[in-house]
C-alpha positions in Angstrom: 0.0 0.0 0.0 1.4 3.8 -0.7 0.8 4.3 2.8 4.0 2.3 3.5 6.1 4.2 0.9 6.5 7.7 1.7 5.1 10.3 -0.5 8.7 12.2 -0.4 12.1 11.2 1.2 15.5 13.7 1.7 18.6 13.2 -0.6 20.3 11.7 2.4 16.8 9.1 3.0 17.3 8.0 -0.7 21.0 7.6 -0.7 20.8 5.5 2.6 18.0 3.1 0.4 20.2 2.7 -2.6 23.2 1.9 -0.4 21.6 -0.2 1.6 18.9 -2.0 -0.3 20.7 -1.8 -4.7 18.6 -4.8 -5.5 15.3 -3.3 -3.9 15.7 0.3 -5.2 15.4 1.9 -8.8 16.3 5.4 -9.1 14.5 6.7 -11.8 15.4 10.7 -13.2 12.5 12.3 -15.1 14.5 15.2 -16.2 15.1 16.0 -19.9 18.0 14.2 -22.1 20.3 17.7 -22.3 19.6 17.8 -18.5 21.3 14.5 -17.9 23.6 14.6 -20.1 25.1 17.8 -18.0 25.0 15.5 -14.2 23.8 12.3 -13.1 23.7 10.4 -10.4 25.3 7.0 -11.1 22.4 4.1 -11.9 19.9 6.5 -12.3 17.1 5.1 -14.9 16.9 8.0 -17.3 12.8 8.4 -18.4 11.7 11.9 -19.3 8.6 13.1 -17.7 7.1 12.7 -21.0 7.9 9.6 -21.9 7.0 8.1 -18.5 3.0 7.6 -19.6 4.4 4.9 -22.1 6.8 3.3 -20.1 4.4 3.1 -17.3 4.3 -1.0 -18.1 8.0 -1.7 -18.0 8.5 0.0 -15.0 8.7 -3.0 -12.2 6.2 -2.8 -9.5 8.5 -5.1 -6.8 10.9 -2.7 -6.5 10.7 0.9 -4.5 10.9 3.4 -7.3 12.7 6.7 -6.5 11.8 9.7 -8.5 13.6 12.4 -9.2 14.0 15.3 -11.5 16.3 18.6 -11.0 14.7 19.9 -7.6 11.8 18.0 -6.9 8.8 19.5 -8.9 8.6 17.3 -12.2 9.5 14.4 -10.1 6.1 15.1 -7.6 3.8 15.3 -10.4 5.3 11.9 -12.0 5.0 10.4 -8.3 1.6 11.4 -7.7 0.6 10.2 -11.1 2.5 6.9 -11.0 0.4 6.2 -7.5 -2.7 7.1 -9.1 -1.8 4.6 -11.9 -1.3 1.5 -9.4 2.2 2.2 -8.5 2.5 2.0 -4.4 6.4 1.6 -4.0 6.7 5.2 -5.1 8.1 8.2 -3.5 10.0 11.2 -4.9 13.3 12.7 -3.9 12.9 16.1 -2.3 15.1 18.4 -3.9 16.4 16.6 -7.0 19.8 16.2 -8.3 20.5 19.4 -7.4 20.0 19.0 -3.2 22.1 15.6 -4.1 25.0 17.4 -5.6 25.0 20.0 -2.7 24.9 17.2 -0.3 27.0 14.3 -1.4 28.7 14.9 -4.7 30.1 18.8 -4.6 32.3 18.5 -8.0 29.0 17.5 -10.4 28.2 20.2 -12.7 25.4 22.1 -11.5 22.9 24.2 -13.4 
């Protein structure tokens, strides 16, 4: 149930899950192609917002799926709208790549 999944976690929240639990975890970065092409975080599953409505069935519903986008907004809207679609292992990353860089990784190109 989403109830068990929070709607949003903190940078630090997420990295803790995909250290901890690799094979549990997908990391999934909404943001545009020119956007990730300019920083990424390392395993991230690159689906643009867009393109997320027909990818919907290949994403894997036994695995928690972590969404993020450059600071959090785009990555709400694709949460929100992946629980509304049947998704309940789905919770976005507050702040984005950006609060990720700032946190853990201070030499990625930021924009």
């Amino acid at each position: 149930m989403a109830e068990n999944y929070p709607l949003e976690l903190s940078v630090a929240e997420s990295k803790h899950l995909l250290d901890t639990e690799p094979d549990q975890v997908l990391l999934v970065d909404v943001r545009e192609p020119d956007e990730f092409e300019i920083c990424r975080i390392p395993g991230a599953e690159p689906i643009p917002m867009r393109q997320i409505p027909g990818h919907i069935s290949t994403l894997p519903k036994d695995k928690h799926l972590l969404i993020h986008c450059h600071h959090g907004s785009r990555s709400l809207l694709v949460t929100q709208y992946l629980r509304a679609n049947g998704f309940t292992a789905v919770t976005n990353v507050a702040g984005g790549i950006d609060a990720w860089a700032l946190a853990f990784d201070p030499a990625m190109r930021r924009y």
